[in-house]
Each structure stands twice: as structure tokens, then as C-alpha cells.
C-alpha positions as a Markdown table, in Angstrom:
| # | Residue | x | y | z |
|---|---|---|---|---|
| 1 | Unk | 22.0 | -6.0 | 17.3 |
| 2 | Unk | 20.5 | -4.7 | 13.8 |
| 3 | Unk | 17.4 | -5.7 | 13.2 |
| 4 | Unk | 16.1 | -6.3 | 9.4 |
| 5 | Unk | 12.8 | -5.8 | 7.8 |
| 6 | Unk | 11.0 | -8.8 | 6.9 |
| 7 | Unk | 11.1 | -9.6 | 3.1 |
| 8 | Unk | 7.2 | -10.0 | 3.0 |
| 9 | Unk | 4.6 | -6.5 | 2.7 |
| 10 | Unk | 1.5 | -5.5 | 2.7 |
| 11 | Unk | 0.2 | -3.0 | 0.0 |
| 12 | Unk | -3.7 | -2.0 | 0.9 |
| 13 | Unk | -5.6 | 0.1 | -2.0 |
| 14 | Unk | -7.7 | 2.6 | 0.0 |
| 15 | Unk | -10.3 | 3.8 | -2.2 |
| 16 | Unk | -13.8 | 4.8 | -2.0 |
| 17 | Unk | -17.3 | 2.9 | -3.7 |
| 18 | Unk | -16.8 | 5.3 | -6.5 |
| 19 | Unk | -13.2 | 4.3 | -7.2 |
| 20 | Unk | -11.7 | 7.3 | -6.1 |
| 21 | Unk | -7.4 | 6.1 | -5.1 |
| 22 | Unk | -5.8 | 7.5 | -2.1 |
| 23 | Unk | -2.0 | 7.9 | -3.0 |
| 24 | Unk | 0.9 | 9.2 | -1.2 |
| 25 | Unk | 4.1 | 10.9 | -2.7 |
| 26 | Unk | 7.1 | 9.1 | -1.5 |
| 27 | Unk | 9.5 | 11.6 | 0.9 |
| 28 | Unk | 12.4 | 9.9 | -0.4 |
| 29 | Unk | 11.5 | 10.2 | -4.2 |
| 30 | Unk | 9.6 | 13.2 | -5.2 |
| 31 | Unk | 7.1 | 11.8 | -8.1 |
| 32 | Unk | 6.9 | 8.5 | -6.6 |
| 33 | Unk | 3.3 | 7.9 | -5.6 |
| 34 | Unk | 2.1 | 4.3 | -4.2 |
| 35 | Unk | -0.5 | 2.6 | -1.9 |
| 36 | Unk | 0.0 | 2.0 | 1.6 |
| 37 | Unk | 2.9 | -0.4 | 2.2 |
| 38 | Unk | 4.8 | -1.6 | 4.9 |
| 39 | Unk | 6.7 | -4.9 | 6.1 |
| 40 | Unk | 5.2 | -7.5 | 8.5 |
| 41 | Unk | 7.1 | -7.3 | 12.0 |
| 42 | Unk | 7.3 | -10.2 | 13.9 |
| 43 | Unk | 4.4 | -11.8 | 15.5 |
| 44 | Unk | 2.2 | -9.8 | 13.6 |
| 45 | Unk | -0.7 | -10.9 | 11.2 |
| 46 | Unk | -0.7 | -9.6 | 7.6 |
| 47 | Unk | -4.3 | -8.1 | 8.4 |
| 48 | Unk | -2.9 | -6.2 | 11.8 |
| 49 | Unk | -0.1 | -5.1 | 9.3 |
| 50 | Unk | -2.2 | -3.3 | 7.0 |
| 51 | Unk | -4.0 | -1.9 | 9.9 |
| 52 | Unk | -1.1 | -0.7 | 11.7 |
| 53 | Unk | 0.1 | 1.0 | 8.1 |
| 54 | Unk | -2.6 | 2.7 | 7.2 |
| 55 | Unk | -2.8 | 4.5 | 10.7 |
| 56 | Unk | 0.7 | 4.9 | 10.4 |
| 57 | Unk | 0.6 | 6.1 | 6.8 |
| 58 | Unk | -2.7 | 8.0 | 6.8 |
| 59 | Unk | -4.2 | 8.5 | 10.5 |
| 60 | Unk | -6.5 | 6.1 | 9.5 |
| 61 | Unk | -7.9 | 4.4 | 12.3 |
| 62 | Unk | -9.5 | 1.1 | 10.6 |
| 63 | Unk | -10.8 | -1.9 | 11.9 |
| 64 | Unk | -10.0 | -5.5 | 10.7 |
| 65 | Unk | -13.6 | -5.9 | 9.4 |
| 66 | Unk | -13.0 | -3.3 | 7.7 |
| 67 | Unk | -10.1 | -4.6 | 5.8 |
| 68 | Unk | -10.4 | -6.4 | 2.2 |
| 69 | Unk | -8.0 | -9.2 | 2.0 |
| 70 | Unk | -7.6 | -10.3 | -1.9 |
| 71 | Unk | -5.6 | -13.7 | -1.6 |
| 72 | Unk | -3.2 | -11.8 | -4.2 |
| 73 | Unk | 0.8 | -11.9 | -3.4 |
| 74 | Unk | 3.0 | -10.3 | -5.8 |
| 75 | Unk | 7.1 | -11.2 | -5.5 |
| 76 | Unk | 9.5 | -8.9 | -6.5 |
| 77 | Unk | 13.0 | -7.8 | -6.7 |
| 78 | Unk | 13.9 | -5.3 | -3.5 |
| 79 | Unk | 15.5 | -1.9 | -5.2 |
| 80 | Unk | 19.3 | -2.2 | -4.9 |
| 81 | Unk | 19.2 | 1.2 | -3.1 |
| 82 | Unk | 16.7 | -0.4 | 0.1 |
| 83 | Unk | 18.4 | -3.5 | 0.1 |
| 84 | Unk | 20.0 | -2.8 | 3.5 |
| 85 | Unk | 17.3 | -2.6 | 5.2 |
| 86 | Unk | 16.9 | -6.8 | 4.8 |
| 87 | Unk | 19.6 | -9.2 | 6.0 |
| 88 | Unk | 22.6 | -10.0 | 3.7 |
| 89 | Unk | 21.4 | -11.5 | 0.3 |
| 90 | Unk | 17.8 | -11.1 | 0.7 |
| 91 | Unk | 16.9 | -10.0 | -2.9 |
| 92 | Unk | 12.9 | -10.3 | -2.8 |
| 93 | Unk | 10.1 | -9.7 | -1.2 |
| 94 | Unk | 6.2 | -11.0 | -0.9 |
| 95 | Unk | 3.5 | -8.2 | -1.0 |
| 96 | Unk | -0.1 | -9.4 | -0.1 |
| 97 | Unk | -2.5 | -6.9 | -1.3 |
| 98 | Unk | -5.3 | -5.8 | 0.9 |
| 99 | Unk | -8.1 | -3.2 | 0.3 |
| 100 | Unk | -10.3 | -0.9 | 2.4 |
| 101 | Unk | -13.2 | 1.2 | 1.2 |
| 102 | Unk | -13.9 | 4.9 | 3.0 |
| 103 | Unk | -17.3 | 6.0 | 2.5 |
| 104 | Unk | -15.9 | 9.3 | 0.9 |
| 105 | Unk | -12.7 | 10.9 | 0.1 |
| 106 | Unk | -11.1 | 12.5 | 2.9 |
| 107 | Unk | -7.7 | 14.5 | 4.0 |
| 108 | Unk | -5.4 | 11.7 | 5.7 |
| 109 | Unk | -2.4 | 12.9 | 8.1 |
| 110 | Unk | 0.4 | 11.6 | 6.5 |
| 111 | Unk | 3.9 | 10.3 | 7.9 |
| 112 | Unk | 6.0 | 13.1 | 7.1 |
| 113 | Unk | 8.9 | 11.0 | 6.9 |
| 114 | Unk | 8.0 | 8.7 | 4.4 |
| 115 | Unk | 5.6 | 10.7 | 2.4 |
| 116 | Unk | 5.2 | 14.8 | 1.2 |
| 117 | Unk | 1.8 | 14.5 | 0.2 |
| 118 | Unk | -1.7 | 12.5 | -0.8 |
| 119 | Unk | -4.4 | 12.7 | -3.6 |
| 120 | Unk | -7.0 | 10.9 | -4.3 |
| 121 | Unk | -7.9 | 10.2 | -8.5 |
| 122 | Unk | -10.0 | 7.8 | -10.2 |
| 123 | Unk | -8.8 | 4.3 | -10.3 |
| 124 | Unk | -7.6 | 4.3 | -13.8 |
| 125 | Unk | -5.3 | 8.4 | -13.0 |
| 126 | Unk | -4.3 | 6.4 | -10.0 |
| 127 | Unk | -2.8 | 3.6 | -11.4 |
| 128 | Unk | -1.2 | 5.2 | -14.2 |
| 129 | Unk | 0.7 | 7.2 | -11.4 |
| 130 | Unk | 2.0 | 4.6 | -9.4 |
| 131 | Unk | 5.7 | 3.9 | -9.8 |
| 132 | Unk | 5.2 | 0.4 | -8.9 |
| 133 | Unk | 3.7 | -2.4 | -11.7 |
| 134 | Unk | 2.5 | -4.2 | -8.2 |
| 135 | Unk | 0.8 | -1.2 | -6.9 |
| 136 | Unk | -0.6 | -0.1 | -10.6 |
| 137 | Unk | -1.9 | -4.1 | -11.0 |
| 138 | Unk | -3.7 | -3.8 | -8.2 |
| 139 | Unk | -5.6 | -0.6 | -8.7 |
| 140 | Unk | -6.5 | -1.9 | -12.0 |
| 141 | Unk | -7.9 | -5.2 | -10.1 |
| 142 | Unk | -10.1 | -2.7 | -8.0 |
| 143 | Unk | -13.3 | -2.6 | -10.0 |
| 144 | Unk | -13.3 | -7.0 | -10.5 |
| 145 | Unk | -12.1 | -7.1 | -6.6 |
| 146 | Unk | -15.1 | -4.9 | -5.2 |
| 147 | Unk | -17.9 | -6.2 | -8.0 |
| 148 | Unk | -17.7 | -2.5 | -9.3 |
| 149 | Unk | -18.0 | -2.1 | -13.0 |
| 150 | Unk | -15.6 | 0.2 | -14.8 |
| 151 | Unk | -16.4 | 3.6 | -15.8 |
């Protein structure tokens, strides 16, 4: 029996208080750098999602107190090219957005099969390299959602 991804994601901005971005290159598109993101599994909590991903993603080993949940869901169209990983005619997914600050910048252990490298830049470098409006939206929303002005 196949089993399909979830349509609905989590995407978690890890940053630090001074607005430094962690992103990660995507394996499977050089030049493609995001967030963490991943798809719910069944039974799971959106918060224990994002927690599983960023160890996953990162090596991070955070704890749900940890995590910044921001009430934001974006929905959008699933890229013709990943749409088999759903079930037949799911077209979109629903991305909650989650945060977690690090008290510094750091190297992260990434997956190498999902991503060939990290950075960290300031919020506004970071957004403006994201391939994903979602993903560049919500490092944008960083400095209102953590009570940090811009700089």
C-alpha cells in the first residue's frame, strides 16, 4: 500500500535575537534555499512536527517550549513536479508557520538527501533568497512576530 504525504506543513524560521536566518539549499534544486519544512504524519501535532523537522533537517535537538507558533497558515498550490507524493487530485497544501530562536548562529548537520548546504544571513538577505513567497513572507514577519525592530 502507498502511503501519501499529508497536504498540510510546517515551515519553522530558525533565526537568532539578532535576526540572523538559518537556510538550507534544496538537494533536489541547486539555488533553492528555504526554512525548515515538512508534512504532518499522522497522529502527530503540528508543534511535534516542527520539532521532528528541525532535528531532522538540522540536528537540532529543540524542545516544544522552545518552539514559536504564529497562528499564520499559508495555502498553496503543490508544484506539479511533487504532486505524487499526495493522493490523486490533491492540488494544495496548508503550511503553519512556526519559529524558534538559537541563542547564536551555529553549524547544523543537515539531511543530505534533502539539502547540500546551510547559511545563515540577516533577515532581510534571507528572505530575498528564498524561492518560496510563503517562506520569504514569513522571514519578513520575523521582526513584528518576535517584538524586534528592523534594522
Amino acid at each position: 500500500m502507498t502511503q501519501f504525504k499529508r497536504p498540510v506543513s510546517v515551515l519553522v524560521v530558525i533565526h537568532t535575537p539578532d535576526l540572523q536566518v538559518l537556510l538550507l539549499e534544496r538537494a533536489a534544486h541547486a539555488g533553492y534555499w528555504q526554512s525548515v519544512t515538512g508534512s504532518q504524519e499522522d497522529g502527530e501535532t503540528l508543534p511535534a512536527t516542527a520539532i521532528r523537522e528541525v532535528a531532522e533537517e538540522t540536528g537540532i535537538r529543540a524542545a516544544l517550549d522552545d518552539l514559536c507558533q504564529w497562528e499564520v497558515t499559508n495555502r498553496y498550490e503543490i508544484f506539479a513536479e511533487w504532486r505524487h507524493r499526495y493522493a490523486p487530485g490533491v492540488l494544495y497544501n496548508t503550511e503553519h508557520v512556526f519559529s524558534l530562536q538559537l541563542p547564536a548562529s551555529r553549524p547544523v548537520t543537515i539531511a543530505s538527501a534533502e539539502h547540500l548546504n546551510f547559511c545563515w544571513l540577516p533577515w532581510r538577505e534571507a528572505a530575498a533568497k528564498c524561492f518560496s513567497w510563503s517562506n520569504r513572507d514569513a522571514i519578513l514577519m520575523l521582526p513584528e512576530m518576535t517584538g524586534r525592530p528592523p534594522r
